[in-house]
C-alpha positions as CSV (number, residue, x, y, z in Angstrom):
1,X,-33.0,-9.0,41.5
2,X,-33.6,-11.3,39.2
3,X,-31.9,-13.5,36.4
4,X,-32.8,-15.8,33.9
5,X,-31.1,-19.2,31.8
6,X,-32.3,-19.1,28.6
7,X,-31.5,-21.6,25.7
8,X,-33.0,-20.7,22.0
9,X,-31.5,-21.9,18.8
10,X,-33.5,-18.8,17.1
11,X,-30.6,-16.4,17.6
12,X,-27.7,-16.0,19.0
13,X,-28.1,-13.0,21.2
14,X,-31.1,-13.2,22.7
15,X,-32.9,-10.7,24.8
16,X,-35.3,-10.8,27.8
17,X,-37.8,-7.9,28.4
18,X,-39.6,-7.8,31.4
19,X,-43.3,-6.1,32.7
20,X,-44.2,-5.6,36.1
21,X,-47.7,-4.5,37.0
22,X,-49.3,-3.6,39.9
23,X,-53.5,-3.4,39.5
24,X,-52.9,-3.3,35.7
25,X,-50.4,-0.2,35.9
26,X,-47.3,-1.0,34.1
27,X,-45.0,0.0,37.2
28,X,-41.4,-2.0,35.6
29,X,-40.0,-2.3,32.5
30,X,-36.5,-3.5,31.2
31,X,-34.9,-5.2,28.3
32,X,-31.3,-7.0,28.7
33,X,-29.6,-8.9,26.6
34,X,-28.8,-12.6,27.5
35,X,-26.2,-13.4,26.1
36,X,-21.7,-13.5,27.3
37,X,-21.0,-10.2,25.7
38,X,-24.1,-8.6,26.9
39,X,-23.5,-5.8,29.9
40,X,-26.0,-6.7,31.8
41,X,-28.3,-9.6,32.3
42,X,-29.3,-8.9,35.7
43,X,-33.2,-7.3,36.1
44,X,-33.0,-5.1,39.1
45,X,-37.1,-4.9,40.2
46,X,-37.7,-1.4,41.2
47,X,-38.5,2.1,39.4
48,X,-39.7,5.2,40.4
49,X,-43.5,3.8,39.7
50,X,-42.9,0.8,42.3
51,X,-42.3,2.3,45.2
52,X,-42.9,-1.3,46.7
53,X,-45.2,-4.1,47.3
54,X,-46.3,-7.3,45.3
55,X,-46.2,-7.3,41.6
56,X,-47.7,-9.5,38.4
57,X,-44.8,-10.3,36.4
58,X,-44.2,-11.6,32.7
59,X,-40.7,-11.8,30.7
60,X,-40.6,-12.6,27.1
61,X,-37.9,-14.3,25.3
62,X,-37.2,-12.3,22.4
63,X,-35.4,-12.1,18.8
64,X,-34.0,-8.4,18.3
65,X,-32.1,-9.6,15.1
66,X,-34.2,-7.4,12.9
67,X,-34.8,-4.7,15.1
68,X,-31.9,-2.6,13.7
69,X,-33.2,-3.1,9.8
70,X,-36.8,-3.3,10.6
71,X,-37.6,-2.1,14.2
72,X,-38.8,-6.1,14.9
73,X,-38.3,-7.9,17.7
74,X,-40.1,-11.3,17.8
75,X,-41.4,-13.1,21.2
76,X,-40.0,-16.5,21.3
77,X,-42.0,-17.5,24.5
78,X,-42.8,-16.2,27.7
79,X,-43.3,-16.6,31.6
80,X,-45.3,-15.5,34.1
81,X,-44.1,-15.1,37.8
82,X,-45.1,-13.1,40.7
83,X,-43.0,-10.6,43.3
84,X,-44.1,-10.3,46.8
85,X,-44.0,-7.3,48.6
């Protein structure tokens, strides 16, 4: 599992989407909200595509406020991290 503790005056409900790959195959990918109301802001790493091992990471900060209006969501920064197997 893992969590992150994000701070952004951009919006007030900000989101976290995270890509796993394994040898450039896209193996994880979730989006949670960050924020007190959200439901869950825990990434669990594993899908039916990572059936284990290590893993190249990277999860975006993100803006979804005009996602419902304009399907946008703006990348506020990102980070890179790696999961052993």
């Amino acid at each position: 599992n893992v969590t992150f503790d994000v701070s952004t005056t951009a919006t007030a409900y900000p989101w976290v989407t995270v890509d796993c790959y394994q040898s450039s195959v896209l193996v994880y990918q979730a989006s949670n909200g960050i924020f007190s109301t959200s439901l869950n802001e825990v990434f669990t790493l594993a899908s039916g595509a990572w059936q284990g091992g290590a893993a190249d990471c990277v999860a975006y900060l993100q803006d979804w406020d005009s996602y419902s209006k304009h399907g946008t969501i703006t990348n506020l920064a990102s980070t890179d991290f790696h999961v052993y197997g």
